[in-house]
Backbone as a printed PyTorch tensor [residue, N CA C, xyz], in Angstrom:
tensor([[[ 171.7950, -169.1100,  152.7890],
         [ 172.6930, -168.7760,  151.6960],
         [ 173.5170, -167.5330,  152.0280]],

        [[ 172.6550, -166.4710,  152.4610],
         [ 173.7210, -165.7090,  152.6590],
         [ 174.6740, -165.7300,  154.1620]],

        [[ 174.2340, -166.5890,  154.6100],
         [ 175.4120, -166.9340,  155.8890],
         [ 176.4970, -167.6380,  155.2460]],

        [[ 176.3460, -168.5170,  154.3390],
         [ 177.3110, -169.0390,  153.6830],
         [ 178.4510, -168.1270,  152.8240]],

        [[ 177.7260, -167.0470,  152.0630],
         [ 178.3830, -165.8940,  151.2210],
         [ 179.3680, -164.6600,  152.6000]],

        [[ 178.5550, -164.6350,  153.5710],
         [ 179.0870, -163.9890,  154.5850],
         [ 181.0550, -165.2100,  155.1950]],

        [[ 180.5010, -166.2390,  155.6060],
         [ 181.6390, -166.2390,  155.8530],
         [ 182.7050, -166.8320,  154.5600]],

        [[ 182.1700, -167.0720,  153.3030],
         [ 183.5500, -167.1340,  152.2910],
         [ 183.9500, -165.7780,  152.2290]],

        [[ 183.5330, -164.2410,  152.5140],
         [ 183.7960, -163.4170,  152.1600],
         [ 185.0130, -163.5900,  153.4870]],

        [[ 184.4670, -163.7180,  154.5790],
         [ 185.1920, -163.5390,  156.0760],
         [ 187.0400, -164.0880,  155.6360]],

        [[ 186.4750, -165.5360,  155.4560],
         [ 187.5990, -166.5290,  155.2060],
         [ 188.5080, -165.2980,  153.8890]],

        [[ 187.8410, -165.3130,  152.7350],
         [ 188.4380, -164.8200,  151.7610],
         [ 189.4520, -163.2880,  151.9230]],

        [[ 188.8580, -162.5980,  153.1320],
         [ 189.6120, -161.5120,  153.4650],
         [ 190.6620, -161.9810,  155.0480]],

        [[ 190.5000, -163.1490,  155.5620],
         [ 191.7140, -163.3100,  156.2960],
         [ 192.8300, -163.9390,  155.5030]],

        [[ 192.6250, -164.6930,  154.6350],
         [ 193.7110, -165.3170,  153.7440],
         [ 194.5040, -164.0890,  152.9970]],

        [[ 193.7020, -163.1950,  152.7230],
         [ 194.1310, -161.7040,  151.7170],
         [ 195.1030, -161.1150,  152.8370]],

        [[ 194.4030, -161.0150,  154.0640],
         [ 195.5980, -160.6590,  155.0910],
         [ 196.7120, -161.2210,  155.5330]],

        [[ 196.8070, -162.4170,  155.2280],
         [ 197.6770, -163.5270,  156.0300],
         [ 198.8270, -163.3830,  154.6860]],

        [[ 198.6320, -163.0890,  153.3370],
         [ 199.4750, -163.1310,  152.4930],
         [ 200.1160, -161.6840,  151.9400]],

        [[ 199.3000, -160.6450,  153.0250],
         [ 199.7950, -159.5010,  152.7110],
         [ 200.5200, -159.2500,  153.8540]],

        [[ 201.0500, -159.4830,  154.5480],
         [ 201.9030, -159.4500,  155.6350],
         [ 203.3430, -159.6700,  155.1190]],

        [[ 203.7140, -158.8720,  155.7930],
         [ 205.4370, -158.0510,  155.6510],
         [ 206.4190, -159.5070,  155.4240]],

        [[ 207.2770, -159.8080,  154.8130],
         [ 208.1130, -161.3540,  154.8800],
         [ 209.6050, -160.5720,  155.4380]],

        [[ 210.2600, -161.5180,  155.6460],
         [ 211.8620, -161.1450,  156.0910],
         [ 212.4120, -161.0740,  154.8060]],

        [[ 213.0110, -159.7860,  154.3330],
         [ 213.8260, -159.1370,  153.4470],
         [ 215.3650, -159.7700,  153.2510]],

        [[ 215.8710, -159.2480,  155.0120],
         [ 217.3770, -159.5860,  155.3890],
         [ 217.5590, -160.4980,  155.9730]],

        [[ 217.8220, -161.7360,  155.0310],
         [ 217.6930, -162.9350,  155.8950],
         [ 219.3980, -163.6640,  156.0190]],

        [[ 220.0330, -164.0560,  157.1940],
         [ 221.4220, -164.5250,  157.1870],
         [ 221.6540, -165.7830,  157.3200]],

        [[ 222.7370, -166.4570,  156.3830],
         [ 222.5610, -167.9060,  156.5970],
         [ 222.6740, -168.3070,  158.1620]],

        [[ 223.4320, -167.5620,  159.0860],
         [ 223.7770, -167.8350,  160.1770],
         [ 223.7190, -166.4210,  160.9890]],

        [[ 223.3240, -165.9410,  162.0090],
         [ 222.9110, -164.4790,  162.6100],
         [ 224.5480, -164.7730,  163.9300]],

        [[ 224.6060, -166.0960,  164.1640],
         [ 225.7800, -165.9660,  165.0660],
         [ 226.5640, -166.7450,  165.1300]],

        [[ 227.9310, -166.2510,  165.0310],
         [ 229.2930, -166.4630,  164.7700],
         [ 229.6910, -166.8590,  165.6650]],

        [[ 230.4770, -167.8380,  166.1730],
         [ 231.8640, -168.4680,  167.0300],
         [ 233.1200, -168.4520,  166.8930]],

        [[ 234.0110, -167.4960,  167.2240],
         [ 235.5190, -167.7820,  167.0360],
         [ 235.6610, -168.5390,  168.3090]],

        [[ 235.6080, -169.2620,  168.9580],
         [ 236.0510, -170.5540,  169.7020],
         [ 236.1000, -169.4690,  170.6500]],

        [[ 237.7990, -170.3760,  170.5920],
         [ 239.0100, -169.9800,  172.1010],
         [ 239.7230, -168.8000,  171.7270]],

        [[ 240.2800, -167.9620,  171.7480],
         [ 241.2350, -166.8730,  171.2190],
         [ 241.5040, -166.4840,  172.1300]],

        [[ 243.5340, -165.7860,  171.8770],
         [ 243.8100, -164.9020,  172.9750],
         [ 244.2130, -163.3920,  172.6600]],

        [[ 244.4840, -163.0870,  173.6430],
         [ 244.7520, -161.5150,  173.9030],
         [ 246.0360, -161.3340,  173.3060]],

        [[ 245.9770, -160.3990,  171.9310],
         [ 246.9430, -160.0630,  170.7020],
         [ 246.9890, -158.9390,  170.2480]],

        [[ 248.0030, -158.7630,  168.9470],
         [ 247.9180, -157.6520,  168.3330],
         [ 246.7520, -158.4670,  166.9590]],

        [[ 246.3840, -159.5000,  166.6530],
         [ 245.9680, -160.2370,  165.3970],
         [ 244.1590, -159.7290,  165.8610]],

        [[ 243.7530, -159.6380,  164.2730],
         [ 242.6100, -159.0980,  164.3190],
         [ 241.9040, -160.6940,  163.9630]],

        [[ 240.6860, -160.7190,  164.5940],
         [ 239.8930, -162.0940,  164.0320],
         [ 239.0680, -161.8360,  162.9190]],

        [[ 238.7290, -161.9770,  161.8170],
         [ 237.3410, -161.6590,  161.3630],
         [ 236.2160, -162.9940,  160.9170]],

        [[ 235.3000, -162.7340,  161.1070],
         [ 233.9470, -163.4710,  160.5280],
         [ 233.0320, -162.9210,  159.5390]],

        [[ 232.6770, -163.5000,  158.7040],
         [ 231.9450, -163.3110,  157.2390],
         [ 230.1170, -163.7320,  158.3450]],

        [[ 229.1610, -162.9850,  158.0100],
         [ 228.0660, -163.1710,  157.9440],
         [ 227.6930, -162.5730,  156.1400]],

        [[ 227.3170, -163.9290,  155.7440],
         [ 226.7320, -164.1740,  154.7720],
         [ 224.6850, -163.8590,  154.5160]],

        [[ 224.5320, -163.1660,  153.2570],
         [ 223.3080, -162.9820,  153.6640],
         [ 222.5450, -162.8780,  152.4660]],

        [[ 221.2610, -163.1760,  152.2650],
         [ 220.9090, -162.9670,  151.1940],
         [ 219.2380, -162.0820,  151.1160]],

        [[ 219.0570, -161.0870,  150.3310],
         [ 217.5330, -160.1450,  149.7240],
         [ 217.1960, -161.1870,  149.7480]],

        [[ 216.0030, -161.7390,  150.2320],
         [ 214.5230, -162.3850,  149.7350],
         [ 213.6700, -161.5150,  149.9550]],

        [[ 213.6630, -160.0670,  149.5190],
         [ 212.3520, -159.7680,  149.1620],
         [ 212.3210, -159.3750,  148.0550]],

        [[ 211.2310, -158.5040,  147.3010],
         [ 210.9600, -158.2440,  146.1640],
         [ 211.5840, -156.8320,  145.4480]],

        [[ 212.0770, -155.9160,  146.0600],
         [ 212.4450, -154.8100,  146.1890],
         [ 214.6120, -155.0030,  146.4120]],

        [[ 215.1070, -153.9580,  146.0580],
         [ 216.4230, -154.2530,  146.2310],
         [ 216.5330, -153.7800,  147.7910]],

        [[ 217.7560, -153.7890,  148.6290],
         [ 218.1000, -154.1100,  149.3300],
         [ 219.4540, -153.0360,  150.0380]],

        [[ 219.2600, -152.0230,  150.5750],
         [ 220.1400, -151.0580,  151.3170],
         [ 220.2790, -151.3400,  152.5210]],

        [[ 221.9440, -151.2040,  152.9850],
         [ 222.3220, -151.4480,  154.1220],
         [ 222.6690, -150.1520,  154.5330]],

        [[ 222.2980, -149.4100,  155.6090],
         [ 222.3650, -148.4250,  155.2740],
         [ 223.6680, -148.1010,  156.8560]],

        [[ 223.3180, -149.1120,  157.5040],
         [ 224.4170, -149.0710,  158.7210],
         [ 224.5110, -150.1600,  159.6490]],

        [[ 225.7230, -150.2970,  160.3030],
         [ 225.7230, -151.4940,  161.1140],
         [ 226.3570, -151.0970,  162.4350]],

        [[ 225.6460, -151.3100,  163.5860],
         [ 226.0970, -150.4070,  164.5840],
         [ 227.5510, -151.4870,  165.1160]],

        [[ 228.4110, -150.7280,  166.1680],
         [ 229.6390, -151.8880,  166.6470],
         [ 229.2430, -151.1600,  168.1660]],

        [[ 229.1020, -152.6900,  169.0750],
         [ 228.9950, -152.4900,  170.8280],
         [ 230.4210, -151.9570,  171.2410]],

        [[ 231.2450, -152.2390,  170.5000],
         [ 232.9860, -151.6210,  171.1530],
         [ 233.5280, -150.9060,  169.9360]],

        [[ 235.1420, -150.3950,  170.3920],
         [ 235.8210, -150.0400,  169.4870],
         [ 236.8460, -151.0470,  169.4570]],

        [[ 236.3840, -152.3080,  169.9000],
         [ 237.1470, -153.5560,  169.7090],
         [ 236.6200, -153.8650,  168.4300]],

        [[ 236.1390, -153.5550,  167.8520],
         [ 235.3490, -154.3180,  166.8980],
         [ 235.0650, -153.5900,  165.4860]],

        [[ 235.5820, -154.0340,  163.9200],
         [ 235.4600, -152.7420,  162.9920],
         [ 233.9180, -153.8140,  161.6730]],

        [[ 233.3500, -152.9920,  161.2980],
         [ 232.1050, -153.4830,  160.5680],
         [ 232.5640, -153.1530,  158.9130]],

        [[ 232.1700, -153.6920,  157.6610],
         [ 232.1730, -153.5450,  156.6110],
         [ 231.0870, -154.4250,  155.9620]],

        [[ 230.4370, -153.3780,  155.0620],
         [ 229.0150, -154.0820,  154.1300],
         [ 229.3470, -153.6510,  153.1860]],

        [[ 228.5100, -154.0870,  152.4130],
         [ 227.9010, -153.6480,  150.8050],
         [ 227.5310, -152.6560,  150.9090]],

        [[ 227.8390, -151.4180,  150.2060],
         [ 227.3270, -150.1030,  149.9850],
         [ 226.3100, -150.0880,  148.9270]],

        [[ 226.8270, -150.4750,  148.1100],
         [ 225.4210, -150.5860,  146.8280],
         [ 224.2070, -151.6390,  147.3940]],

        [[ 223.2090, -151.1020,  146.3250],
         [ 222.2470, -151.9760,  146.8970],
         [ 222.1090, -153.3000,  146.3590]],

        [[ 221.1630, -154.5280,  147.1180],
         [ 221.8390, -156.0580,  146.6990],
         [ 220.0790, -155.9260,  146.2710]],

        [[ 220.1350, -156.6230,  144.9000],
         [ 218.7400, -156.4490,  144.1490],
         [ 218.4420, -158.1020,  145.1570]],

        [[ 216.9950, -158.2830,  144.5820],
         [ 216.1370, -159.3200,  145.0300],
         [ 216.7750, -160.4100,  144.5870]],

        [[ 216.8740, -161.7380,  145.3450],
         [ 217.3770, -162.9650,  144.9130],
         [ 219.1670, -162.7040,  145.0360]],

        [[ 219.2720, -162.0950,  145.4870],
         [ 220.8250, -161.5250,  145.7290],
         [ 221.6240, -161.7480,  146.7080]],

        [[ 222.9280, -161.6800,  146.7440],
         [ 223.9030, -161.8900,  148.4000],
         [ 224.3900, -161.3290,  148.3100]],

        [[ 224.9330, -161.0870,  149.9070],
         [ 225.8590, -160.0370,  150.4950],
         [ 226.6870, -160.9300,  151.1630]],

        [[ 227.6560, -159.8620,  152.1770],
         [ 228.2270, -160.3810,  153.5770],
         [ 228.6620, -159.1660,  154.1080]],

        [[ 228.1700, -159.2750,  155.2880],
         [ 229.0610, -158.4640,  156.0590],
         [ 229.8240, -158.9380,  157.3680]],

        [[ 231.2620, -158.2960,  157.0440],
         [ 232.4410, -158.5480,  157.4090],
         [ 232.7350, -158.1480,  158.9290]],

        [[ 232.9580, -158.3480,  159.8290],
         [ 233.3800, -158.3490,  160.7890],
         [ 234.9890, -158.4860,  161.9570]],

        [[ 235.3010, -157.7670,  162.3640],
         [ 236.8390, -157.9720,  162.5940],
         [ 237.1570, -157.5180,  163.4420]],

        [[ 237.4000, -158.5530,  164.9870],
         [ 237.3460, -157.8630,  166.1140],
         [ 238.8970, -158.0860,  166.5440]],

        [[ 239.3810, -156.9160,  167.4340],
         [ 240.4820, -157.0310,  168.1190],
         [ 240.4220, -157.2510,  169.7580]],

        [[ 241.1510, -158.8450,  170.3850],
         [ 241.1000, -159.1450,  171.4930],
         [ 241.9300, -158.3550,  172.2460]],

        [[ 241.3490, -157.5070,  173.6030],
         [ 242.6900, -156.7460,  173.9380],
         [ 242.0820, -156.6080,  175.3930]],

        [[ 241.3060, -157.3890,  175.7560],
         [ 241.0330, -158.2420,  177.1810],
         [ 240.3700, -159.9690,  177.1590]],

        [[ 240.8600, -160.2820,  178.3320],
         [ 240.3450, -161.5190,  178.6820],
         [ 238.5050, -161.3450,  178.9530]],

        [[ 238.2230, -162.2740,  178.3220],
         [ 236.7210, -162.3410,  178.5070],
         [ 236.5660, -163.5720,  178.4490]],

        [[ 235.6160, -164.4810,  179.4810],
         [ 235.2870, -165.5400,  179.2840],
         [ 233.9320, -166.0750,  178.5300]],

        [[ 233.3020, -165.3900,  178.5850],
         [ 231.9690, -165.2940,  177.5240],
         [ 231.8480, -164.4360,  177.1290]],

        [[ 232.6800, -163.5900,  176.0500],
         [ 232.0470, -162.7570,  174.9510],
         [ 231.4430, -163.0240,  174.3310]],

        [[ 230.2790, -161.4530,  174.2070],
         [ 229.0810, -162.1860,  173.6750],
         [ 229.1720, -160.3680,  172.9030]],

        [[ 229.2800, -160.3050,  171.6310],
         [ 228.5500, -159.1140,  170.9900],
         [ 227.3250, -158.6220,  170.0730]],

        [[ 226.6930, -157.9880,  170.0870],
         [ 225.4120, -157.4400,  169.1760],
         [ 225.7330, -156.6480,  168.2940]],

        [[ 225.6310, -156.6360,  166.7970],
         [ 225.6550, -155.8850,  165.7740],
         [ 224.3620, -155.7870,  165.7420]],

        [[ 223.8620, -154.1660,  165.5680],
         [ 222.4420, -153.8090,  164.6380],
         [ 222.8550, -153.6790,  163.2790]],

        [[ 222.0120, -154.6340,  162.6440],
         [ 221.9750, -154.0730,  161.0360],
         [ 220.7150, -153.3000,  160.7060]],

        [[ 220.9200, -151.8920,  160.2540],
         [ 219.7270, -151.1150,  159.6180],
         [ 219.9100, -151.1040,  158.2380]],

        [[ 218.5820, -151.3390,  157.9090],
         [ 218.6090, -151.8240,  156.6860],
         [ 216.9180, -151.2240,  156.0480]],

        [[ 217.0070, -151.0230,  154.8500],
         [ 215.2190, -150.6920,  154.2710],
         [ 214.5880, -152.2540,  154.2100]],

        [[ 215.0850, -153.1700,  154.7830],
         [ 214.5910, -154.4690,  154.9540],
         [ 213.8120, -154.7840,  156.2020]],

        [[ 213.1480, -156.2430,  156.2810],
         [ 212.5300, -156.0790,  157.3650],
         [ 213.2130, -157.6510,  157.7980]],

        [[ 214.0440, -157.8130,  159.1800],
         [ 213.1450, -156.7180,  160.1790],
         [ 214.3080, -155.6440,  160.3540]],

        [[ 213.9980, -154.7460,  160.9710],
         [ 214.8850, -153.7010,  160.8050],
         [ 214.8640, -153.0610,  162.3670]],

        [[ 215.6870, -153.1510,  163.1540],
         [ 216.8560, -153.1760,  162.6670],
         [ 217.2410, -155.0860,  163.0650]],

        [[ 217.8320, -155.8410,  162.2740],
         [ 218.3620, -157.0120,  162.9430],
         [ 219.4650, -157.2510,  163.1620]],

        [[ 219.5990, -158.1840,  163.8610],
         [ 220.9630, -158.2130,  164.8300],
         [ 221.5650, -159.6880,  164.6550]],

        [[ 223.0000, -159.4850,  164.8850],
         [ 223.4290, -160.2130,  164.5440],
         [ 224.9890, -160.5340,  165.6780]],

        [[ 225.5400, -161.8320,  166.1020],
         [ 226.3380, -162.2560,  167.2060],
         [ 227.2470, -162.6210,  166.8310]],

        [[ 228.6070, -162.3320,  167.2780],
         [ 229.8670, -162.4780,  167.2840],
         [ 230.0040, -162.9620,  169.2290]],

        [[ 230.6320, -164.3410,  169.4080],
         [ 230.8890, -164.8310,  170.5600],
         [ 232.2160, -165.6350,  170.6220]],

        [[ 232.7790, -165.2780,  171.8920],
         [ 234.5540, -166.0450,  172.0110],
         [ 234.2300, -166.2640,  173.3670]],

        [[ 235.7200, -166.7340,  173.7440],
         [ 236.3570, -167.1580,  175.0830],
         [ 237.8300, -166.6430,  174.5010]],

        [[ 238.2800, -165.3820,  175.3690],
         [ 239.2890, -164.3680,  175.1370],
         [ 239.7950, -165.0630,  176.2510]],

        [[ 241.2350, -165.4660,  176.1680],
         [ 242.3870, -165.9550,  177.3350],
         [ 243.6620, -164.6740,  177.0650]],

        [[ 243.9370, -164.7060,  178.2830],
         [ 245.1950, -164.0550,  178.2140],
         [ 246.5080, -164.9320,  177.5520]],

        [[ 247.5750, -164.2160,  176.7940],
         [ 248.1050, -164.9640,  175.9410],
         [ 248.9960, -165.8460,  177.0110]],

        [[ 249.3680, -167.1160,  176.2000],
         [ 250.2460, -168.3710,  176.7520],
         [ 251.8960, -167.4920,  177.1970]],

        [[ 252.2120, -168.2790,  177.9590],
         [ 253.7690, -167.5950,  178.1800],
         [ 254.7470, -168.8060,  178.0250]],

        [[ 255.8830, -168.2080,  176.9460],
         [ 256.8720, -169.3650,  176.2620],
         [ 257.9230, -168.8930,  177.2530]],

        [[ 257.8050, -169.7550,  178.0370],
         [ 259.5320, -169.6960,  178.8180],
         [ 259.5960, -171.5300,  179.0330]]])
């Protein structure tokens, strides 16, 4: 009997652990973006990453890092309560040829996981010539 009481207690405190474990806060419908083909311009591209709080607590963005100064970031400043959406905005300027661009945004956030990241990817051509 009490081997039996020993492991419902066992079982009963790994399940207590397994449901007290941290969940994803900042979760994005999509973490990475494709602008295709694009060329080398004065025109800025931008992409929406859409996102929504699933946790229980509201939701501060508190920064979003940029790999270039090709590239400008905008979030939500206020905080996005639980069950809530955001987006953050993205808007890069092509001003070399790249054949696989590939960029990393950190999002820091009081969310978990923190910091997460998020992809912006092209194929930058040099522009067409009209003659």
């Amino acid at each position: 009997m009490k081997r039996y009481l020993i492991s419902f207690l066992f079982f009963l405190f790994c399940g207590l652990a397994l449901v007290a474990q941290p969940k994803k806060t900042l979760v994005f419908d999509n973490n990475t973006q494709s602008l295709g083909t694009i060329f080398v311009s004065e025109t800025a591209y931008t992409k929406a990453y859409p996102f929504k709080n699933a946790g229980l607590l509201p939701l501060q963005i508190q920064v979003v890092s940029t790999p270039c100064v090709c590239a400008e970031v905008s979030w939500p400043k206020e905080e996005i309560a639980p069950g809530e959406t955001g987006e953050i905005i993205v808007t890069f300027h092509a001003n070399a040829a790249n054949e696989n661009l590939s960029l990393t945004f950190y999002v820091y956030s009081n969310g978990i996981p923190n910091p997460n990241a998020i992809f912006l990817k092209a194929k930058v051509k040099e522009p067409r010539n009209n003659k």
